[in-house]
VMD Tcl script that builds the backbone (N, CA, C; Angstrom):
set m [mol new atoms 348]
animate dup $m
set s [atomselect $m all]
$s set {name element resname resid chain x y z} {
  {N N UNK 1 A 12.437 8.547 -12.085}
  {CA C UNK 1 A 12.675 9.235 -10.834}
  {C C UNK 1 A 11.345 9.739 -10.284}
  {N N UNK 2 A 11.043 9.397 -9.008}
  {CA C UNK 2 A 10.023 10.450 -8.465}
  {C C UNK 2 A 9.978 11.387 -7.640}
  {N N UNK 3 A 9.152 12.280 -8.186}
  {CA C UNK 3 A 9.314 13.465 -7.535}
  {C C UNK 3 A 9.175 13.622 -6.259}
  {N N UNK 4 A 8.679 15.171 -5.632}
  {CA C UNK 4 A 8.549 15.114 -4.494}
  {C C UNK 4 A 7.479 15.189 -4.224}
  {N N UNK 5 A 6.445 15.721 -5.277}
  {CA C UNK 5 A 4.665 15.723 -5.507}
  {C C UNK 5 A 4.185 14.106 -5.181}
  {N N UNK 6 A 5.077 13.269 -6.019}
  {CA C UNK 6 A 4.537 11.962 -5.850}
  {C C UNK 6 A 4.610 11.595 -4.486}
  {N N UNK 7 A 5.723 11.820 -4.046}
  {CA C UNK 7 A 6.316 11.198 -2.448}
  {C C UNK 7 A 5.162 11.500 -1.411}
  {N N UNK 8 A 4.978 12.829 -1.847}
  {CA C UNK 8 A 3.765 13.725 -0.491}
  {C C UNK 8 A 2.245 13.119 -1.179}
  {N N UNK 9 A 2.372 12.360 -2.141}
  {CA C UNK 9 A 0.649 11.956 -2.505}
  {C C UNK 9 A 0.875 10.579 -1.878}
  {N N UNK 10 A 1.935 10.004 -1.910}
  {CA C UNK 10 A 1.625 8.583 -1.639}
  {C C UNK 10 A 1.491 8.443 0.046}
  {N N UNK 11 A 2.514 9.385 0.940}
  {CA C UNK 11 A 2.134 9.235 2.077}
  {C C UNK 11 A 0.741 10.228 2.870}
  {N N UNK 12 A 0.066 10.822 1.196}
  {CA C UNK 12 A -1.522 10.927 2.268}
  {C C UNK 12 A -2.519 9.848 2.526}
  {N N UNK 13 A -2.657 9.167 1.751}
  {CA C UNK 13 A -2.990 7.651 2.199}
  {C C UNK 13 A -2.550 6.538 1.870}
  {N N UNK 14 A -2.800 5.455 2.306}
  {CA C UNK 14 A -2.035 4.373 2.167}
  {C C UNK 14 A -2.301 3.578 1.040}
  {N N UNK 15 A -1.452 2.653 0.715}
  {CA C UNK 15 A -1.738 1.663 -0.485}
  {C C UNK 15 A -2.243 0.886 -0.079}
  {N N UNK 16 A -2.960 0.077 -0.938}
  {CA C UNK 16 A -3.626 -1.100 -0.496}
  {C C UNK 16 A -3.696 -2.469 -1.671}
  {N N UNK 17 A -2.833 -3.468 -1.373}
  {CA C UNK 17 A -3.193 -4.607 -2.647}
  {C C UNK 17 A -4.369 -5.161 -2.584}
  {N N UNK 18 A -4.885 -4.891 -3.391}
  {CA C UNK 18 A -6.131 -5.751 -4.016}
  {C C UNK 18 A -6.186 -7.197 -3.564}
  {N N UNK 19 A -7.141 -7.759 -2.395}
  {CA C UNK 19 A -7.498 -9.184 -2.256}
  {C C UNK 19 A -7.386 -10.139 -3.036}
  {N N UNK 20 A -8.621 -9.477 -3.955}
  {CA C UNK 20 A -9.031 -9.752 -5.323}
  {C C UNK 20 A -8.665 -9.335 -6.802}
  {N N UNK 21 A -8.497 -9.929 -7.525}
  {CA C UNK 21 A -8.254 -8.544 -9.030}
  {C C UNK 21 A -8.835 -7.956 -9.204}
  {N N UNK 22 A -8.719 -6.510 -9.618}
  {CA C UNK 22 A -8.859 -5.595 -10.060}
  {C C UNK 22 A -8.874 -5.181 -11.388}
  {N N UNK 23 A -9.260 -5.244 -12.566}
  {CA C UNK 23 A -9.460 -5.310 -13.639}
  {C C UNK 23 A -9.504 -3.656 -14.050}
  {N N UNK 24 A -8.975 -3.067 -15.048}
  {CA C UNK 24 A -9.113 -1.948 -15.539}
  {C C UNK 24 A -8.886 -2.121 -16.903}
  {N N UNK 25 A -9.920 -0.800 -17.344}
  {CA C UNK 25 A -9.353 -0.595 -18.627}
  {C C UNK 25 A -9.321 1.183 -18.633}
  {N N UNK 26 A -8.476 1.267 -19.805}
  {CA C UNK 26 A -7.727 2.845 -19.775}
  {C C UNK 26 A -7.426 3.228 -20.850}
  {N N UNK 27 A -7.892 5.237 -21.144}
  {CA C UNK 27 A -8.272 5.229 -22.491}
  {C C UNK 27 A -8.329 6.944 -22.369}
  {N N UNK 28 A -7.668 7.078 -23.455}
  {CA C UNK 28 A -7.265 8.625 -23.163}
  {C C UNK 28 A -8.031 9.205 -24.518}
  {N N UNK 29 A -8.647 8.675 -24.871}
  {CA C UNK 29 A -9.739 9.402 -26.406}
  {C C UNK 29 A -8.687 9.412 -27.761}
  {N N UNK 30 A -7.628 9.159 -27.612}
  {CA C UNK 30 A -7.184 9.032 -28.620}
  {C C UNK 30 A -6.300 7.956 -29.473}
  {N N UNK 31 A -6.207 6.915 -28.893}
  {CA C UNK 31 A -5.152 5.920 -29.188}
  {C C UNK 31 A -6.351 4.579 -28.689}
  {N N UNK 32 A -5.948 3.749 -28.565}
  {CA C UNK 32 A -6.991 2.134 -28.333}
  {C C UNK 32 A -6.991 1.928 -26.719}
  {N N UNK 33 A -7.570 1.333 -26.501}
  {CA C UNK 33 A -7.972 0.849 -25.289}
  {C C UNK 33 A -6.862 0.144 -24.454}
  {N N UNK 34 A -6.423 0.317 -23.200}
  {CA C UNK 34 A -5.257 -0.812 -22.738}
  {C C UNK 34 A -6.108 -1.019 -21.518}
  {N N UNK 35 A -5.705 -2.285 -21.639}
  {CA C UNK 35 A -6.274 -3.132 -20.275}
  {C C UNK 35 A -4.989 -3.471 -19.636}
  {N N UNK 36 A -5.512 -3.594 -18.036}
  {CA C UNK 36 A -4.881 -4.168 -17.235}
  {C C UNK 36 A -5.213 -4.942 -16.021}
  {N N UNK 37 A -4.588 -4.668 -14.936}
  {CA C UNK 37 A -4.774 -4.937 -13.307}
  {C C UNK 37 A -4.362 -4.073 -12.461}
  {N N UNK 38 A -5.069 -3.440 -11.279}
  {CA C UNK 38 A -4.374 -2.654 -10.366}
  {C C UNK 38 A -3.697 -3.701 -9.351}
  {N N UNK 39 A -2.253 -3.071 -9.352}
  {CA C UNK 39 A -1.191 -3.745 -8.858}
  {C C UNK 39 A -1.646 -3.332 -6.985}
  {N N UNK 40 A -1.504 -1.900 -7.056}
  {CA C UNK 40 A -2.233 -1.250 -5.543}
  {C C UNK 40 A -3.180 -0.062 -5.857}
  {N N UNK 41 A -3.698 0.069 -4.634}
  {CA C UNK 41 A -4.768 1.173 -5.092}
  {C C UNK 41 A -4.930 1.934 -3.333}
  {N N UNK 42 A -5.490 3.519 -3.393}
  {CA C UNK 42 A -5.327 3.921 -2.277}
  {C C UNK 42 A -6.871 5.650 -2.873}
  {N N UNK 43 A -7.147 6.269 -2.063}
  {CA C UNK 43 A -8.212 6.709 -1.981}
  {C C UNK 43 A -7.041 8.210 -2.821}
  {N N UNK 44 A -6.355 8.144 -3.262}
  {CA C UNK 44 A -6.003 9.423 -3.772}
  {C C UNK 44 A -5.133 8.474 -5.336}
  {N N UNK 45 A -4.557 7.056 -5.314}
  {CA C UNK 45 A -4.306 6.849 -6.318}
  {C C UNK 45 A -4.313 5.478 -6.917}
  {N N UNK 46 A -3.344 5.160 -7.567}
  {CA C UNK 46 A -3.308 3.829 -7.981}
  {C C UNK 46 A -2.120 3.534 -8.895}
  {N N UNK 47 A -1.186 2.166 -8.422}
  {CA C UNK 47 A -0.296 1.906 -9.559}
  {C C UNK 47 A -1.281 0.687 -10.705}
  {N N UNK 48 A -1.044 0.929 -11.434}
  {CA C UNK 48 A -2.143 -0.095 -12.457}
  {C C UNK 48 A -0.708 -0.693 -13.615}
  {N N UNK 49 A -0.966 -2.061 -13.732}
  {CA C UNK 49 A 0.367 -2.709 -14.961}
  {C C UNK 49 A -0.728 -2.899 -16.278}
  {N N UNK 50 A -0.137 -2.272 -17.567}
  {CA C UNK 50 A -1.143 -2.644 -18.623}
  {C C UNK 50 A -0.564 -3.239 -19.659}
  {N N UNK 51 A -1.197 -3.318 -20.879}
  {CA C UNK 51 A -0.729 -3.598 -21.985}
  {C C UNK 51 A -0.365 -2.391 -23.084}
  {N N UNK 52 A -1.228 -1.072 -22.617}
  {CA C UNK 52 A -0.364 -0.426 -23.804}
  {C C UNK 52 A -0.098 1.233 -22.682}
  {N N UNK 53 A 0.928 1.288 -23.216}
  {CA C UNK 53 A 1.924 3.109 -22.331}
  {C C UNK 53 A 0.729 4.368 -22.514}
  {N N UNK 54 A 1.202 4.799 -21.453}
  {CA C UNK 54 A 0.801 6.317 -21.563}
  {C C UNK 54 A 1.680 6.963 -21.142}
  {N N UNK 55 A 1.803 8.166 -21.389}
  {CA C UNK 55 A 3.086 9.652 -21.088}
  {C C UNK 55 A 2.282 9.962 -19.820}
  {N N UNK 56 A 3.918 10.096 -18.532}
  {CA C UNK 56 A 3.242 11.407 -18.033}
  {C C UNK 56 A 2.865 12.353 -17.919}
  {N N UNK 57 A 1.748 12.882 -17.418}
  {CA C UNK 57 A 0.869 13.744 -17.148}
  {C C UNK 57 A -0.073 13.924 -18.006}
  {N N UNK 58 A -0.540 12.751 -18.696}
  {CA C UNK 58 A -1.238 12.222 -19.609}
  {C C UNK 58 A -2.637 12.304 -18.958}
  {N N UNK 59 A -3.979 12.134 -19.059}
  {CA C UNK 59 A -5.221 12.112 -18.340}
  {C C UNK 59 A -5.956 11.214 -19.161}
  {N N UNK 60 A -6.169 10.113 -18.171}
  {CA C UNK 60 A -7.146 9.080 -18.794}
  {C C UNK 60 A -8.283 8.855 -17.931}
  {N N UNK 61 A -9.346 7.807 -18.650}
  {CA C UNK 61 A -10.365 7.491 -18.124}
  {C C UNK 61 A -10.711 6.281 -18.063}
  {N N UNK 62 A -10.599 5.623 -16.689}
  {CA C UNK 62 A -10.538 4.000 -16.312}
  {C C UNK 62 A -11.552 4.009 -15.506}
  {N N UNK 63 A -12.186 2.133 -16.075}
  {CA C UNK 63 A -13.103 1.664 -15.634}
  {C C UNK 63 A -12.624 0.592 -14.935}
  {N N UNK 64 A -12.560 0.811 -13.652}
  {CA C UNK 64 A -12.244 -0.550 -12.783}
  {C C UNK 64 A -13.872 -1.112 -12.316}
  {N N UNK 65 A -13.058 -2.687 -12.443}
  {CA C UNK 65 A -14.398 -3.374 -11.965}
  {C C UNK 65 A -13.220 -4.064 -10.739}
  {N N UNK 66 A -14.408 -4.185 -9.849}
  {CA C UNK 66 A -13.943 -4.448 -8.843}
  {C C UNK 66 A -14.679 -5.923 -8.224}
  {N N UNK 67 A -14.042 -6.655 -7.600}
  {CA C UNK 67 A -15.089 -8.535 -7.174}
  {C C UNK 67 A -15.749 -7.837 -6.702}
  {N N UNK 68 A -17.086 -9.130 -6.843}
  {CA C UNK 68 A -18.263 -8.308 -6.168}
  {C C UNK 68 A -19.338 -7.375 -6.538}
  {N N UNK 69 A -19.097 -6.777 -7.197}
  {CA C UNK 69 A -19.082 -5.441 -7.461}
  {C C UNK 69 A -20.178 -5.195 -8.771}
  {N N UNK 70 A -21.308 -5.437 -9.285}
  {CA C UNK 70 A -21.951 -5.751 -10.269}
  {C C UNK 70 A -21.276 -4.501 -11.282}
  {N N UNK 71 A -21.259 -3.426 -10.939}
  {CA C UNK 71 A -21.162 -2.515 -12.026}
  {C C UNK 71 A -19.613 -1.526 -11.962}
  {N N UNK 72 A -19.179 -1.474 -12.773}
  {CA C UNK 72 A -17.682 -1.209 -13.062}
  {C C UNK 72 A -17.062 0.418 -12.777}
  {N N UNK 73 A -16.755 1.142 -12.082}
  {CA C UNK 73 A -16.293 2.321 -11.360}
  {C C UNK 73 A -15.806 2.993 -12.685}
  {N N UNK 74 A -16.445 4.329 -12.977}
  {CA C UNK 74 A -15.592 4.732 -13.958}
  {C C UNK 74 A -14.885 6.290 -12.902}
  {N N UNK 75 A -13.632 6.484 -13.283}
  {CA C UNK 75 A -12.668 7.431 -12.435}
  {C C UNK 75 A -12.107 7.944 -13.576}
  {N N UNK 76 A -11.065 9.584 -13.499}
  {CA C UNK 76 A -10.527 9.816 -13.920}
  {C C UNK 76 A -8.889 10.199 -13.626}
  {N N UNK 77 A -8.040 9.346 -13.508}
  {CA C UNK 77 A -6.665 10.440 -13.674}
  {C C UNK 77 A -6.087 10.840 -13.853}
  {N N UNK 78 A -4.732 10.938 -14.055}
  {CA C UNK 78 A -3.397 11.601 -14.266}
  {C C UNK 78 A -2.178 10.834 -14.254}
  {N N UNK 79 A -1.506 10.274 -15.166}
  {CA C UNK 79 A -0.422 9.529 -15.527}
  {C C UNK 79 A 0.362 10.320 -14.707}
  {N N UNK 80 A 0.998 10.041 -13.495}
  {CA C UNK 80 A 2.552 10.407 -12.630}
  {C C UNK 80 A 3.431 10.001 -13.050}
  {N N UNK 81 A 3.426 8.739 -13.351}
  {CA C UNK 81 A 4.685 8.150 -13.908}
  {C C UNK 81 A 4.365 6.276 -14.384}
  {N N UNK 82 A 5.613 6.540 -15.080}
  {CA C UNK 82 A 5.332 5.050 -15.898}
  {C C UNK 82 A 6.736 3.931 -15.772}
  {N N UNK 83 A 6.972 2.975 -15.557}
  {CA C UNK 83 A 8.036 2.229 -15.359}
  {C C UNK 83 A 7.926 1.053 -16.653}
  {N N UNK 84 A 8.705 0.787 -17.664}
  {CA C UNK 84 A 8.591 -0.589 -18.310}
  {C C UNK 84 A 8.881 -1.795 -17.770}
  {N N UNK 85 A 8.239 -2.960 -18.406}
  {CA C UNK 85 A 8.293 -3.913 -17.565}
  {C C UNK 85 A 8.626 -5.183 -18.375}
  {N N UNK 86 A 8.941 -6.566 -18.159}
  {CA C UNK 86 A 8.813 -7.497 -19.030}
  {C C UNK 86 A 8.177 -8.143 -19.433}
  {N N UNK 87 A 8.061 -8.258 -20.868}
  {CA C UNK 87 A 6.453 -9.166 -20.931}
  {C C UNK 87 A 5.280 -8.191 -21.230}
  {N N UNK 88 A 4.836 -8.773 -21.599}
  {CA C UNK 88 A 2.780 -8.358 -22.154}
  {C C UNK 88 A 2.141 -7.992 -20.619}
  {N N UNK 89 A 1.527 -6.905 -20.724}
  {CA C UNK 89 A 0.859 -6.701 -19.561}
  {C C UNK 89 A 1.854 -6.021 -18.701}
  {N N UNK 90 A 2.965 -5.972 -18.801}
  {CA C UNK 90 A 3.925 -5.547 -17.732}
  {C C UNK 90 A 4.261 -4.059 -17.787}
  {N N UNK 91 A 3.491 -3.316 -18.463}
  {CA C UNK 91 A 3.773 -1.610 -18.314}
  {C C UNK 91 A 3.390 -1.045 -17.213}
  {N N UNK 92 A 4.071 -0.383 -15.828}
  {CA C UNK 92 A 2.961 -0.143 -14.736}
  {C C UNK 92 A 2.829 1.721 -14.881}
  {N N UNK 93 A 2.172 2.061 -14.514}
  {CA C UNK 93 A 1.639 3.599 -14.276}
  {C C UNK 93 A 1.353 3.867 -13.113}
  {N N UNK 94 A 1.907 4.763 -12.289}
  {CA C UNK 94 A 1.200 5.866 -11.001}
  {C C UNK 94 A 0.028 6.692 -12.071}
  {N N UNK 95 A -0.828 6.719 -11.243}
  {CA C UNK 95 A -1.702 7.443 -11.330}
  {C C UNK 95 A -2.361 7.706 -10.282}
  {N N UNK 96 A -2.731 9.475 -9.798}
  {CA C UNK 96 A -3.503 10.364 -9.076}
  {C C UNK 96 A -5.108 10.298 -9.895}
  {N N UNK 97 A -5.986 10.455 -8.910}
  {CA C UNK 97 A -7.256 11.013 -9.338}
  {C C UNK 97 A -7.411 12.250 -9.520}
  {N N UNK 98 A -8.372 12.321 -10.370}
  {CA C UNK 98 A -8.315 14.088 -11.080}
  {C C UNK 98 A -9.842 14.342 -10.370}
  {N N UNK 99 A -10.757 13.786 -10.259}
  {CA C UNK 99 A -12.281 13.907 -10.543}
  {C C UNK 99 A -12.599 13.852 -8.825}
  {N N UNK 100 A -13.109 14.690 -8.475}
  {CA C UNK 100 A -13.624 14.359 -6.670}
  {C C UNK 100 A -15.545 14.634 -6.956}
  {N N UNK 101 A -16.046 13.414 -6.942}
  {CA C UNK 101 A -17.725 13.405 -6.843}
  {C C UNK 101 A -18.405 12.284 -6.480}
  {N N UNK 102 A -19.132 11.924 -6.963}
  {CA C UNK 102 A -20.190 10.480 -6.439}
  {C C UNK 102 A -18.805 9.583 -6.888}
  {N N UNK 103 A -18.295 9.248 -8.047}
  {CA C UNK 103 A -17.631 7.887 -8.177}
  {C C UNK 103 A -16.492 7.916 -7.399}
  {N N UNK 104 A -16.307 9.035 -6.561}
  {CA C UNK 104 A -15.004 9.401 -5.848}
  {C C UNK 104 A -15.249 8.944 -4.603}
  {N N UNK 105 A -16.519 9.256 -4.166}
  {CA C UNK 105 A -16.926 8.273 -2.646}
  {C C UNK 105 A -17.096 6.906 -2.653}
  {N N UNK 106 A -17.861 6.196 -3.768}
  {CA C UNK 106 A -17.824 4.775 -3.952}
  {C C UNK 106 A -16.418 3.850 -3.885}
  {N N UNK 107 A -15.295 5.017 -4.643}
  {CA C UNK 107 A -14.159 4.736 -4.870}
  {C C UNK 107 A -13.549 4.591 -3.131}
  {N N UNK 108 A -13.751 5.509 -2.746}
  {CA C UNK 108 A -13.312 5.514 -1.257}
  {C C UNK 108 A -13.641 4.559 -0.383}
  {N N UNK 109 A -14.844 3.950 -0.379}
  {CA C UNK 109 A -15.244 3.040 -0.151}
  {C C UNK 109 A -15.303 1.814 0.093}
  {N N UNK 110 A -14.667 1.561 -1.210}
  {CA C UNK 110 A -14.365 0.172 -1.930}
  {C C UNK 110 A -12.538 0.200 -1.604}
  {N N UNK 111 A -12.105 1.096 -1.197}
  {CA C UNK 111 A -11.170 1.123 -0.863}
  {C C UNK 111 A -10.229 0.676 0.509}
  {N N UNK 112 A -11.396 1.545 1.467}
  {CA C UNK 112 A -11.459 1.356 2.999}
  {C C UNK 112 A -12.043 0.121 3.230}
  {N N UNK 113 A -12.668 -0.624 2.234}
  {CA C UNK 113 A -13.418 -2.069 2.459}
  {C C UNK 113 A -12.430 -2.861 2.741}
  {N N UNK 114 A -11.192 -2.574 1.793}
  {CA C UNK 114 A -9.955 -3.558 1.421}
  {C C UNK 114 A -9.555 -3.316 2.018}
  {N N UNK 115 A -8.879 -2.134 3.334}
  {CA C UNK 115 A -8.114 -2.041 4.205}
  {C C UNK 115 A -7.315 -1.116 4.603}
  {N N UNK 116 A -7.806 -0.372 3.824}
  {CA C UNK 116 A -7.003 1.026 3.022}
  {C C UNK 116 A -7.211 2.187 4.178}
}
mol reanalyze $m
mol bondsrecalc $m
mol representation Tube
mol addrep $m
């Protein structure tokens, strides 16, 4: 179910699908590494599908690489919510950004590039 926090984050800016893939990996300091793909992405969040779960309101730290892009964005956020899926790779996550600084403008950026 989502809340009403989620509802009012998703309509402050818009989503945007990725042209290109989006590659992440995601990692909360205590369990292994899960990789994935951002499914959409938007200047306040991102749904990302991986290979291994996180709990909400969980806080991780993902490195998206983005086409193009020589060097790989590291961000931090906040597990909103998680949906299962079928198949390997098919776990998706909402996630908010926690961190507003330099990788937060690049992020913005690379965002509004795509259409966002």
């Amino acid at each position: 179910m989502v809340d009403d926090a989620v509802r009012s984050e998703r309509r402050r800016a818009p989503r945007v699908v990725p042209p290109e893939p989006v590659t992440v990996t995601l990692e909360n300091g205590q369990g292994p590494v899960a990789y994935g793909i951002v499914a959409n992405i938007s200047e306040t969040g991102a749904c990302v599908r991986t290979d291994i779960g996180f709990s909400p309101g969980e806080e991780v730290l993902l490195r998206l690489k983005f086409a193009r892009e020589a060097q790989p964005l590291s961000a931090t956020g906040r597990v909103v919510w998680q949906t299962p899926g079928e198949g390997a790779g098919a776990l998706r996550h909402g996630l908010q950004w926690t961190y507003d600084g330099p990788h937060r403008v690049r992020l913005r950026l690379l965002v509004k590039a795509m259409g966002g």
